[in-house]
C-alpha positions as CSV (number, residue, x, y, z in Angstrom):
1,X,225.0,22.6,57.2
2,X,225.7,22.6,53.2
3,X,229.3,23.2,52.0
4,X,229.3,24.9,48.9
5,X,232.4,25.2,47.1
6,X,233.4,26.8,43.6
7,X,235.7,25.9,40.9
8,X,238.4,28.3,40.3
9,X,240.4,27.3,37.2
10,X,243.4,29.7,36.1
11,X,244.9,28.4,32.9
12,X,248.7,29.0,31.5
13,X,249.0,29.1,28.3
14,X,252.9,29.8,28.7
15,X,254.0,29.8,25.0
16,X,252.6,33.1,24.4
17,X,251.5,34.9,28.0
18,X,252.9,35.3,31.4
19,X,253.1,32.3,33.8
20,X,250.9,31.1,36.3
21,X,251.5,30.3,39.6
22,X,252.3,26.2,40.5
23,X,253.4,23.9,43.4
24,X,256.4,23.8,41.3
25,X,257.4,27.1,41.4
26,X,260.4,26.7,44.0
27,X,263.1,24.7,43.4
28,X,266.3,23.9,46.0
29,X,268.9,21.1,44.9
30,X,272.6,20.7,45.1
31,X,274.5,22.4,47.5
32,X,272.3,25.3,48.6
33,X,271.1,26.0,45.0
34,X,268.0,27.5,44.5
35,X,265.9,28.8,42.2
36,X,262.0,30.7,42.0
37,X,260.2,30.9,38.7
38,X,258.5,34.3,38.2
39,X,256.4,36.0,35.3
40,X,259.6,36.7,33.8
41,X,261.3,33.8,34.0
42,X,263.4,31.8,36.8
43,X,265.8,33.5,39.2
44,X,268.0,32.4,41.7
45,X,267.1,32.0,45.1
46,X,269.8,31.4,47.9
47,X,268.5,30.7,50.9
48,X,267.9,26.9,50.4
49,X,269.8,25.2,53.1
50,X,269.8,22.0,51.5
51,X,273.0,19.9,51.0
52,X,271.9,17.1,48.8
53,X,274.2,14.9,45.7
54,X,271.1,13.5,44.4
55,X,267.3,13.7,45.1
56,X,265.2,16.6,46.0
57,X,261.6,17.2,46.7
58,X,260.2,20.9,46.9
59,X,256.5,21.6,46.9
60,X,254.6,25.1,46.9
61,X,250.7,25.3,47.3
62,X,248.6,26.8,43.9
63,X,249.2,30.3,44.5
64,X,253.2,29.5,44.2
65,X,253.9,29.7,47.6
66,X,256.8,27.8,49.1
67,X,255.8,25.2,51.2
68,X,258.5,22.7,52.5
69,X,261.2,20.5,50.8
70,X,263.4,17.6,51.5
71,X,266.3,15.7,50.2
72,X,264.3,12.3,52.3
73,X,266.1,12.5,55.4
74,X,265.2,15.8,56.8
75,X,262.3,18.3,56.0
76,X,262.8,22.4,55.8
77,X,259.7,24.5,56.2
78,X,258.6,27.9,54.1
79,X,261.1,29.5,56.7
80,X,264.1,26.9,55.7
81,X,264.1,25.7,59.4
82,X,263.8,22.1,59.8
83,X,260.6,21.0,61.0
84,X,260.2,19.6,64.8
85,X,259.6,16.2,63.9
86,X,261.3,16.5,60.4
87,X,264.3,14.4,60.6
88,X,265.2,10.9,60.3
89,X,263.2,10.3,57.0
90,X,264.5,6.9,55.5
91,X,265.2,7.9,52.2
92,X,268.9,9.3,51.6
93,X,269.8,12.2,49.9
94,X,272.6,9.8,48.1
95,X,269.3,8.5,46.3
96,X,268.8,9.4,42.4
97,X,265.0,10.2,43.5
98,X,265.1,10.3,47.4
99,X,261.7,12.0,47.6
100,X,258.5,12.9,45.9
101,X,256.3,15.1,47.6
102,X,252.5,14.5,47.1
103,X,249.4,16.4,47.9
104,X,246.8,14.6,49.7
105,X,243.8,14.7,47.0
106,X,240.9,16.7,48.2
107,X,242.5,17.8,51.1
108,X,244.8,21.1,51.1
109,X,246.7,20.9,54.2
110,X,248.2,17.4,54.2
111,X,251.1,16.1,51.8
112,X,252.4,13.0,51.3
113,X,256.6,12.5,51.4
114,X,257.4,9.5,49.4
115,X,261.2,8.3,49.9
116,X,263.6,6.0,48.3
117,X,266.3,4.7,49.5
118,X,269.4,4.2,47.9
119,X,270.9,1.2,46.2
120,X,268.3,-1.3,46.6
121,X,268.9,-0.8,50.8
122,X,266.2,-2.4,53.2
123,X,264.8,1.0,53.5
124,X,262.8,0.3,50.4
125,X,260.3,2.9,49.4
126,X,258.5,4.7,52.3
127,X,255.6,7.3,53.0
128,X,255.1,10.5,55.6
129,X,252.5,12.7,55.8
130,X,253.2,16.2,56.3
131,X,250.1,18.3,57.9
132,X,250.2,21.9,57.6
133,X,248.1,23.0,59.9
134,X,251.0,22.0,62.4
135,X,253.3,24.1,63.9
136,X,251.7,27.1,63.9
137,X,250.6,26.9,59.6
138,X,254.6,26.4,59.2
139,X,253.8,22.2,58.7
140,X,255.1,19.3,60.4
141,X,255.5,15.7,60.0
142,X,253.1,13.6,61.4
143,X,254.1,11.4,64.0
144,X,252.0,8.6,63.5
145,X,252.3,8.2,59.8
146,X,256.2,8.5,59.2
147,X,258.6,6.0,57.9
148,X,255.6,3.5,56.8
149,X,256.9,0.3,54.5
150,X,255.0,0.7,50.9
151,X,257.8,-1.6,49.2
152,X,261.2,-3.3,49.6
153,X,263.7,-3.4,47.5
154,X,264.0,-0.6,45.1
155,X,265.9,1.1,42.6
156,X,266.2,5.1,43.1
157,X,263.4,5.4,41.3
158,X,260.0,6.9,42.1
159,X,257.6,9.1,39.7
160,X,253.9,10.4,40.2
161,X,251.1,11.2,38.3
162,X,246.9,12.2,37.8
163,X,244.7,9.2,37.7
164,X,242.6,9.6,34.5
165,X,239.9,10.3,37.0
166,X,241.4,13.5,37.6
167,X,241.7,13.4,41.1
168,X,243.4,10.6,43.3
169,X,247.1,10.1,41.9
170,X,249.6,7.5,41.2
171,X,253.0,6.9,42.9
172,X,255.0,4.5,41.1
173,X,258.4,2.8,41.2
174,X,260.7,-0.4,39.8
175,X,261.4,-2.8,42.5
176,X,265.0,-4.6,42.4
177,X,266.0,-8.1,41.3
178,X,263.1,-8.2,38.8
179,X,260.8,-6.7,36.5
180,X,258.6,-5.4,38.7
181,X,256.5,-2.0,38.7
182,X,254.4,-0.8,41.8
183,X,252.1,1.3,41.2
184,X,250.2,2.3,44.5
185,X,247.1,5.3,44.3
186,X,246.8,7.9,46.5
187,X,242.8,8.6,47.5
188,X,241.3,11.2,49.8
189,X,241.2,8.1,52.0
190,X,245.2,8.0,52.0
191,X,247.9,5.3,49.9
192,X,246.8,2.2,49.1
193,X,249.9,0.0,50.4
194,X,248.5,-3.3,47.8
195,X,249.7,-1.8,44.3
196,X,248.6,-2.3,41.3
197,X,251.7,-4.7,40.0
198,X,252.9,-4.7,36.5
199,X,256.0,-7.2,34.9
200,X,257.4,-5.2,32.2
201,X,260.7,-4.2,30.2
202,X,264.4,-5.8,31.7
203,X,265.3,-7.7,35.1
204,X,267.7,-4.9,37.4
205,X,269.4,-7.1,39.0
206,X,273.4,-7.8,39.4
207,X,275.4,-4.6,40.8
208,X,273.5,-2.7,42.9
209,X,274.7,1.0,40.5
210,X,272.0,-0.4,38.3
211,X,269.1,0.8,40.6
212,X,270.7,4.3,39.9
213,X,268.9,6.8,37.6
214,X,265.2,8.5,36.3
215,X,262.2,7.5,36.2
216,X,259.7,10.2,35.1
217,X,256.2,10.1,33.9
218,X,255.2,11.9,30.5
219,X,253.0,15.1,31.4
220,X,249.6,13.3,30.3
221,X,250.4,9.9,32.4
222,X,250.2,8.1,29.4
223,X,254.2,7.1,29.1
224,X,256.6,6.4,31.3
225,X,260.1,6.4,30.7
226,X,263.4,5.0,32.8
227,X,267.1,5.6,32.7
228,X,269.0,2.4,33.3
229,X,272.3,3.7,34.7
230,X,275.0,0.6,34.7
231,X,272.8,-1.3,32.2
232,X,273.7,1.0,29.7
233,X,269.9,1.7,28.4
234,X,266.7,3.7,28.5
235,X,263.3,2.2,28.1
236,X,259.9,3.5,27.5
237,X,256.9,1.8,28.2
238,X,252.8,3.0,28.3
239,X,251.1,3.5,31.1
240,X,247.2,3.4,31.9
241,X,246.2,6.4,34.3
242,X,242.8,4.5,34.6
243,X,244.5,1.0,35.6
244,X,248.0,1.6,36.8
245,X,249.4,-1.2,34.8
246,X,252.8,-0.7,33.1
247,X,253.1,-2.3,29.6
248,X,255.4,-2.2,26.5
249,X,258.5,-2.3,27.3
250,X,261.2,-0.7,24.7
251,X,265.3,-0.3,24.8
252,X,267.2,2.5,23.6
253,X,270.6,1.5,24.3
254,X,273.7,4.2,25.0
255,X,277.2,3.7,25.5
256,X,277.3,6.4,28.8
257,X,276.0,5.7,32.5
258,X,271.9,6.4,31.6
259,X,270.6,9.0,34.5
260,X,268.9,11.7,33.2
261,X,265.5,11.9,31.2
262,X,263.0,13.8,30.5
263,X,259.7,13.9,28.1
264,X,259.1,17.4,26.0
265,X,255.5,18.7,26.6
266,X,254.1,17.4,23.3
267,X,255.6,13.7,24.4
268,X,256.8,13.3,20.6
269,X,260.7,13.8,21.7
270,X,262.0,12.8,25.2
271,X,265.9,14.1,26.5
272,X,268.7,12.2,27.7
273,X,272.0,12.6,29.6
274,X,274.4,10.6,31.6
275,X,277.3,10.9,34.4
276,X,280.3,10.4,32.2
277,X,278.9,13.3,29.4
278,X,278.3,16.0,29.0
279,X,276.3,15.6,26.0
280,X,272.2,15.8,26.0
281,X,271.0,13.8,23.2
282,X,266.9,14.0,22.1
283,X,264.6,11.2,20.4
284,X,262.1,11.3,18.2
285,X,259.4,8.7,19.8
286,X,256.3,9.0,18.2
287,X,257.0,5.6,15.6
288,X,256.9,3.1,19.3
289,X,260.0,0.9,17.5
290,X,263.0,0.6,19.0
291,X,265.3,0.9,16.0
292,X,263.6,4.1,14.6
293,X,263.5,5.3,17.8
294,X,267.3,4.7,18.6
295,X,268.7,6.2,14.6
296,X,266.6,9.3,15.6
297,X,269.1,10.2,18.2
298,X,270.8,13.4,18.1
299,X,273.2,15.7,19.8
300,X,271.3,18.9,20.7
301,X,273.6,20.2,23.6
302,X,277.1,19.8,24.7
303,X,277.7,21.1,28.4
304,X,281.0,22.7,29.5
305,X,280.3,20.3,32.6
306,X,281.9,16.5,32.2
307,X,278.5,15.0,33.6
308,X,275.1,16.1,33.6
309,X,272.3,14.7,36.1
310,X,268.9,15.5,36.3
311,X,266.5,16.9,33.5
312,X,263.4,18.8,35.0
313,X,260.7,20.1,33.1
314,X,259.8,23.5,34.6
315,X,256.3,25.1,34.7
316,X,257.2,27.2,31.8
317,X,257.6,24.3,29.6
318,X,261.3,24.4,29.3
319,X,263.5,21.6,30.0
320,X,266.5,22.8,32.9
321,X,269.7,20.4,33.1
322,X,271.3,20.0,36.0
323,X,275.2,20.5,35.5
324,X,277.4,18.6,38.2
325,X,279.3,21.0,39.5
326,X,278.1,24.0,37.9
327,X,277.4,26.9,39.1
328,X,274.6,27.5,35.9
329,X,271.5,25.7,35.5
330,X,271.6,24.3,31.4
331,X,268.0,25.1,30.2
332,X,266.6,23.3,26.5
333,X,264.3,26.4,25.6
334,X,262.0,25.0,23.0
335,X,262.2,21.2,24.1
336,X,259.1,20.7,21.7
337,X,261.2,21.5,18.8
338,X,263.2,18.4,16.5
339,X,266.9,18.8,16.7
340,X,269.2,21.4,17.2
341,X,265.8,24.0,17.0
342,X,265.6,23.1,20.6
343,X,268.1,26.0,21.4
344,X,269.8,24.4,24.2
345,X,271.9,27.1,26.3
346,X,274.3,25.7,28.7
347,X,274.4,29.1,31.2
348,X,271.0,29.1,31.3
349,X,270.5,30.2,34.8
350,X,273.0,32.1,37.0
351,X,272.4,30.2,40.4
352,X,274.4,32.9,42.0
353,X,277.5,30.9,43.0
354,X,275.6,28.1,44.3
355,X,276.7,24.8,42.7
356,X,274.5,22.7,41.6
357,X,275.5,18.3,41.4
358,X,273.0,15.5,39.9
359,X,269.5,16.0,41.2
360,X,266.7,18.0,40.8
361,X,263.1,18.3,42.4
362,X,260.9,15.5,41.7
363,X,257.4,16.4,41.1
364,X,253.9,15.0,40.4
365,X,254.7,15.3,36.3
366,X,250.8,16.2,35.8
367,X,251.7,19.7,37.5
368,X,252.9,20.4,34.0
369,X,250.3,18.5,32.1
370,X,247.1,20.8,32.8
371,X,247.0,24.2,31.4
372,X,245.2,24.9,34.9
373,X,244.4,23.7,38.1
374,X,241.2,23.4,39.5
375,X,239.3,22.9,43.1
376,X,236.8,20.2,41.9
377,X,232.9,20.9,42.6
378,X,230.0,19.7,43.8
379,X,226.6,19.3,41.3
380,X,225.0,22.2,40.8
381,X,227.5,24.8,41.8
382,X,228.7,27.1,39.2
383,X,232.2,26.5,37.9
384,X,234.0,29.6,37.1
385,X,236.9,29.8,34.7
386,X,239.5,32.1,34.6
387,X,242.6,33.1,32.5
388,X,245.6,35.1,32.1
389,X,244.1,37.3,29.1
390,X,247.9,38.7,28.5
391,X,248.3,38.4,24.3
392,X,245.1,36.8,24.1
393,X,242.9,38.0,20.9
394,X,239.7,35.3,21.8
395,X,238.9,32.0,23.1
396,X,236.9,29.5,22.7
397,X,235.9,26.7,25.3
398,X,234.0,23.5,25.4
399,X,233.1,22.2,29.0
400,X,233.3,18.4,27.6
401,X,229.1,18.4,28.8
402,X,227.1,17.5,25.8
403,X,224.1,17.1,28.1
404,X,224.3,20.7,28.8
405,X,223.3,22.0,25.3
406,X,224.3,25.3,23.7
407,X,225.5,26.3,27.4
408,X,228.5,23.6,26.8
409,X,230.1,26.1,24.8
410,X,231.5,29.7,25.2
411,X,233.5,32.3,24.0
412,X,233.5,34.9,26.6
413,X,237.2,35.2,28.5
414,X,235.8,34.2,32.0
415,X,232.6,31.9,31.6
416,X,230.5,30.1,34.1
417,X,229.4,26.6,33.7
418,X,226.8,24.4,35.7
419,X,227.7,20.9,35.0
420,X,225.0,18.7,34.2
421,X,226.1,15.5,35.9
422,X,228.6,14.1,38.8
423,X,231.9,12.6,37.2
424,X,234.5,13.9,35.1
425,X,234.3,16.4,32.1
426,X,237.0,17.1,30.0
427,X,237.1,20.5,29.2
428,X,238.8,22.0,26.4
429,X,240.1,25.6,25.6
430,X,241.6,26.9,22.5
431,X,243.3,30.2,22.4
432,X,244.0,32.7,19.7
433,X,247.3,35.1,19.6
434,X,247.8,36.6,16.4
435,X,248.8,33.7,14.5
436,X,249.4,31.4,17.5
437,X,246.7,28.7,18.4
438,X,247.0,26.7,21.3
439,X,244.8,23.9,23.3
440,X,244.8,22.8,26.0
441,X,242.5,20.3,27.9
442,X,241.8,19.2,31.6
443,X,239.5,17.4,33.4
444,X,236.8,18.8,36.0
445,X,235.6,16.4,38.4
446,X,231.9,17.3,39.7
447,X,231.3,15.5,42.9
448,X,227.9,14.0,44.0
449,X,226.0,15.7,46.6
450,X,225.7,14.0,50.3
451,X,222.2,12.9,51.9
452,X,221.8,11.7,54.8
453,X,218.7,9.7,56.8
454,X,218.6,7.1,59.6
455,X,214.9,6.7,59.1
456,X,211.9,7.3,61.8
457,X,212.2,6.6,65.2
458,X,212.2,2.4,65.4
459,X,210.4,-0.6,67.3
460,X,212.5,-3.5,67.4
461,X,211.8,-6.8,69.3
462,X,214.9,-7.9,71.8
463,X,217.0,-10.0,69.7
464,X,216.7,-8.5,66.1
465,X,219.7,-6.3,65.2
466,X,219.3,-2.9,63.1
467,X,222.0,-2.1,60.6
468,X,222.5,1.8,60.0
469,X,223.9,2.0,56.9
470,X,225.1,5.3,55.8
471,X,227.5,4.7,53.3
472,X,228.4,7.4,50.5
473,X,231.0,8.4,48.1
474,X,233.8,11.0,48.9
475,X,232.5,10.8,52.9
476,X,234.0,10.5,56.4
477,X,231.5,9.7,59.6
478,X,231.4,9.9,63.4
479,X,228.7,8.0,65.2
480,X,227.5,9.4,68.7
481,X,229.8,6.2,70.1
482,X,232.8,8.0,68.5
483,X,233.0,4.8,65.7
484,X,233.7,6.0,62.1
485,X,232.7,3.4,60.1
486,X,229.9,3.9,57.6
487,X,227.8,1.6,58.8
488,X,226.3,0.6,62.7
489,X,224.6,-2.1,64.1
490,X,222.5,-1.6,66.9
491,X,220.8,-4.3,69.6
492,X,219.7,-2.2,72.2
493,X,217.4,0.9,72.6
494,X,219.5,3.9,72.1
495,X,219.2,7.3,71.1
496,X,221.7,7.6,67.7
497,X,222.8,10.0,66.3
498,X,225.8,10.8,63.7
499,X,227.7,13.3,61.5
500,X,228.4,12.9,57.8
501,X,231.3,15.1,56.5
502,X,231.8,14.6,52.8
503,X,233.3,16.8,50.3
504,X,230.1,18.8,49.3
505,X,227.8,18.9,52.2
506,X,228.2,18.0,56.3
507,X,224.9,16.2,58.0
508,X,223.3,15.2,61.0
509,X,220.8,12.7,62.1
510,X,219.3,11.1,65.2
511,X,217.4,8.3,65.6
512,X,215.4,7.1,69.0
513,X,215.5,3.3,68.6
514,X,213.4,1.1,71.2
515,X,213.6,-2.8,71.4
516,X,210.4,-4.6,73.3
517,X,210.0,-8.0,74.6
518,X,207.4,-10.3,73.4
519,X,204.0,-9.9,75.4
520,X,203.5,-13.2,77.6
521,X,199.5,-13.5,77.5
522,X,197.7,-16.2,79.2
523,X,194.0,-15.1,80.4
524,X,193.5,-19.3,81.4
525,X,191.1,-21.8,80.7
526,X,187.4,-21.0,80.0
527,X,185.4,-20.8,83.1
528,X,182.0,-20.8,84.3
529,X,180.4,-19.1,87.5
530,X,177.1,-18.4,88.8
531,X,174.9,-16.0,88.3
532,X,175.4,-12.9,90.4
533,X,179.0,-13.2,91.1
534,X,182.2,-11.8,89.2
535,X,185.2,-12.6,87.5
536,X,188.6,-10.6,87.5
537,X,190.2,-11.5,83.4
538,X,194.1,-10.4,84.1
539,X,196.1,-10.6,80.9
540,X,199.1,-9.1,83.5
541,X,200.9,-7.2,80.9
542,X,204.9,-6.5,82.7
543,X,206.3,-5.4,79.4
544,X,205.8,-2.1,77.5
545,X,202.8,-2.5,74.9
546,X,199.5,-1.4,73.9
547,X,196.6,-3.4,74.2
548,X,192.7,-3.8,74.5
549,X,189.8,-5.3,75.2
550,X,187.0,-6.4,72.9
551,X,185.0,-4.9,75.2
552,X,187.0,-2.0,74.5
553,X,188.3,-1.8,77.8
554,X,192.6,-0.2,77.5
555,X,193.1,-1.7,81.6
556,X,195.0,-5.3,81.3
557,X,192.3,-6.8,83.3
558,X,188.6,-6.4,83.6
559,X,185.6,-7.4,86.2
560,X,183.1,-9.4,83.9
561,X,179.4,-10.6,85.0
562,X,178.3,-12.2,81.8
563,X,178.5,-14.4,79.5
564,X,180.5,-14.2,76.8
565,X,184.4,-14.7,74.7
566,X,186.5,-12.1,75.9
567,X,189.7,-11.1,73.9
568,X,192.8,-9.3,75.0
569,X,194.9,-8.2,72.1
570,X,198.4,-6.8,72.5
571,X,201.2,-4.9,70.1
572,X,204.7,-4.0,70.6
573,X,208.1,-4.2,68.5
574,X,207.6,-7.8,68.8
575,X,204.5,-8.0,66.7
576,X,200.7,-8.8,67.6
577,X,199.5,-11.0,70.4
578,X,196.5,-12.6,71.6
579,X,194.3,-14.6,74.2
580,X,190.5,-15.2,74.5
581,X,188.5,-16.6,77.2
582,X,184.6,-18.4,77.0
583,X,183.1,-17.3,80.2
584,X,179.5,-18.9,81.0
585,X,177.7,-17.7,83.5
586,X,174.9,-20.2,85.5
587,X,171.7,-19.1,86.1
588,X,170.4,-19.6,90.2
589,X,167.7,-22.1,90.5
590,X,163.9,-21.2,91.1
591,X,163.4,-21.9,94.7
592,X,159.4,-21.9,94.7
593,X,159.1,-25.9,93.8
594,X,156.0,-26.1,95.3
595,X,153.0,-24.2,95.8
596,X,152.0,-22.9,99.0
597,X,150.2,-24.1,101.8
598,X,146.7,-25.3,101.1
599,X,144.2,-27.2,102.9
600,X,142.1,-29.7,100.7
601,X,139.4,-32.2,101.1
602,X,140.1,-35.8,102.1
603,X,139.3,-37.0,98.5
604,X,139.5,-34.4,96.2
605,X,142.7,-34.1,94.0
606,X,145.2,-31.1,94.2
């Protein structure tokens, strides 16, 4: 059975049309705060049952759905119970980033709860998978992945993000007493617990309130960017979505406790707060030097709250503020704007009197990097794009597939592509509104196609082995053993058969494998008889083979009366064998020696 699946991509272009749906789109943090974004903007939502200082995780599926959340102890389903095997999570909801919640890459019904715990405890950083196909669709944790050791110890820090190859993500954090970033990826196959390890920017080390504060991923996963609570800093580094390697450390020192940051979309500006402020300060950090960086700081909001916490960018490309203590979210409307253009308001959301503290949802920051999200495809399916067309006067796309000729580009509002190639394509859409352009860009990743043959049924000779060797790209297996390896070896006859499940196409195969034993032939010494007897020639053939005479006799022995070199030949699995025999036969003698009776004179000569 084939698999065929189609690309659906819905792109938000949210400066100038209605917004799409996102797994961001719910929110619950503080003390029973909540809020939903909607086409017209976010609105409170109070039935979040959540008590949390600090860190939050929510997660909704693509259509905006609400899935589950935690604050990394205990884990609240769509229905805000707690699910039957969702407590006792080590993370701590005393964490600055308790939990991230990740989706499983290619696979929609399992997530993956990364938590922190707080103050460099021996809790480290930990994973649990989530599947939602439990409890009756509402989710539950799985029982034999919860609680597992990634890496010990930590600050509170964890952030997320797309590998460049568009699909598989990386989960990253800062370990404590060093330098140290982990960065582990996330496959279809599950988390890699060896990380990719990086030494960059300053030692946290001494007091163990210096493991407190952000660390948050710029939407495109290109920068990453840490808020150094007790050491008085920020820092900003690069990061390589392809590698996972962290370089480039640089400092922006402040004079409050750092906790809060956040990148705006464009990545030219990133946001700032602490616990003893109320004051959000922005950066200009295009130049990559610390002292520019630093003497572009500015005051661009002053909360009526004494501390602020976490900055969030929301799926509408604003920028919300948690106020500690307040009953209003603070929102920076236009964070993409230089200075006080940013608009900050500091009642930007009512949360209904709800109070919100220091944390926000954590999410995978490439949820609000991609202008649309996309259910990869397989080669030769058609991709189909499709958009809000709200305010929209035209578009223009390019699929990123050169190979694909004049059909790589399109204006129509919902085109078709058939991608020319497996990998990834970047595709690109620029959109018109009156005198607004924007563009956006994605990747698409086309998978390969699976095959799948064991080969014709097999002769093999007792003691060779057979190695079936199945292996393929973006596949899972199960062997008629129940093994699910991609590969079996084989060393006795058998009848195999297994099932290839990969992301484009499921397959069967048998195979009907038969080992032999060598044929044993020994037909004996020449011989010689005499004439008018027989001679039984018995090759005695106990193993399974075909064979013949020369004489062209199939029977493993024969009678023979004459003279002549007989050959058996036999052929298995084992190969070609092979015994003759000279057989001579021996004429009788004459038996008239003399002639007969006669009678004869006494001197005449016979």
């Amino acid at each position: 059975m084939q698999l065929r699946l189609t690309l659906i991509i819905a792109f938000c272009l949210a400066q100038f049309m209605g917004q799409c749906q996102s797994p961001a789109d719910w929110w619950y943090f503080g003390a029973q705060a909540g809020i939903h974004f909607t086409p017209s903007g976010p609105v409170a939502d109070t039935n979040g049952i959540l008590n949390t200082g600090e860190g939050v995780a929510t997660i909704s599926d693509n259509s905006g759905d609400l899935l589950f959340y935690t604050d990394g102890t205990y884990v609240f389903n769509s229905i805000h119970d707690t699910m039957p095997n969702g407590i006792g999570l080590l993370g701590d909801g005393s964490s600055t980033q308790s939990a991230i919640i990740v989706p499983k890459p290619g696979d929609d019904t399992k997530y993956y709860i990364i938590t922190v715990m707080e103050l460099a405890y021996p809790e480290g950083m930990r994973y649990t998978l989530v599947d939602m196909t439990l409890d009756g669709g509402l989710g539950d944790v799985d029982s034999t992945e919860k609680n597992v050791l990634m890496v010990t110890p930590t600050c509170e820090k964890v952030a997320a993000v797309q590998h460049s190859n568009g699909v598989d993500i990386w989960v990253v954090t800062h370990e404590y007493g060093n330098d140290v970033f982990d960065a582990f990826l996330i496959t279809n196959s599950g988390i890699n617990l060896n990380p990719i390890v990086s030494n960059a920017g300053n030692i946290i080390t001494g007091g163990i309130v210096n493991t407190l504060g952000y660390l948050r991923f710029s939407p495109s996963g290109t920068k990453l960017a840490a808020a150094n609570h007790s050491q008085f800093n920020y820092e900003l580094f690069d990061f390589d979505p392809s590698s996972g390697l962290v370089s480039n450390g640089i400092e922006i020192s402040t004079s409050i406790y750092a906790y809060g940051i956040e990148f705006a979309p464009s990545e030219d500006l990133i946001y700032t707060a602490g616990w003893n402020s109320g004051s959000i300060m922005q950066y200009e950090i295009t130049s990559g030097i610390d002292t520019v960086i630093e003497n572009s700081e500015i005051e661009v909001g002053l909360s009526s709250s004494s501390s602020i916490g976490a900055l969030q960018l929301g799926v509408d490309r604003k920028i919300y503020v948690s106020r500690v203590g307040g009953y209003y979210l603070g929102v920076i409307e236009l964070p993409n704007e230089s200075g006080l253009a940013c608009s900050y308001v500091d009642d930007g959301v009512d949360l209904e009197f709800r109070m919100g503290i220091a944390g926000l949802p954590t999410f995978v920051s490439s949820f609000f990097s991609v202008s649309f999200v996309s259910d990869n495809a397989c080669i030769g399916d058609t991709s189909y794009f499709v958009l809000d067309t709200i305010g929209l006067d035209s578009v223009s796309w390019n699929f990123g597939d050169p190979a694909s000729g004049a059909q790589n580009f399109s204006s129509q509002l919902f085109p078709s592509h058939v991608f020319s190639d497996t990998g990834i394509f970047s595709v690109t859409l620029i959109a018109y509104s009156d005198t607004l352009v924007d563009t956006t860009m994605s990747n698409v990743f086309i998978y390969p196609r699976q095959t799948l043959d064991l080969g014709p049924d097999t002769l093999l000779c007792e003691g060779d082995i057979l190695e079936l060797n199945i292996q393929q790209d973006y596949s899972t297996y199960l062997w008629s053993d129940g093994s699910a390896t991609d590969s079996m070896l084989v060393d006795s006859s058998a009848i195999v058969s297994v099932r290839l499940f990969g992301f484009c196409d499921t397959l069967q195969d048998t195979i009907i494998i038969r080992f032999d034993m060598p044929v044993p032939i020994d037909l004996g010494p020449d011989t010689t008889f005499c004439e008018g007897s027989t001679i039984e020639l018995d090759a005695d053939v106990t193993v399974e083979a075909e064979y013949q005479w020369n004489t062209g006799d199939t029977s493993d022995h024969i009678i023979v009366s004459k003279s002549g070199l007989y050959i058996f030949e036999a052929a298995n699995g084992c190969g070609e064998f092979n015994d003759s025999i000279s057989v001579t036969i021996i004429p009788l003698p004459d038996t008239v020696l003399l002639p007969a009776d006669t009678i004869n004179c006494f001197d005449a000569q016979i």
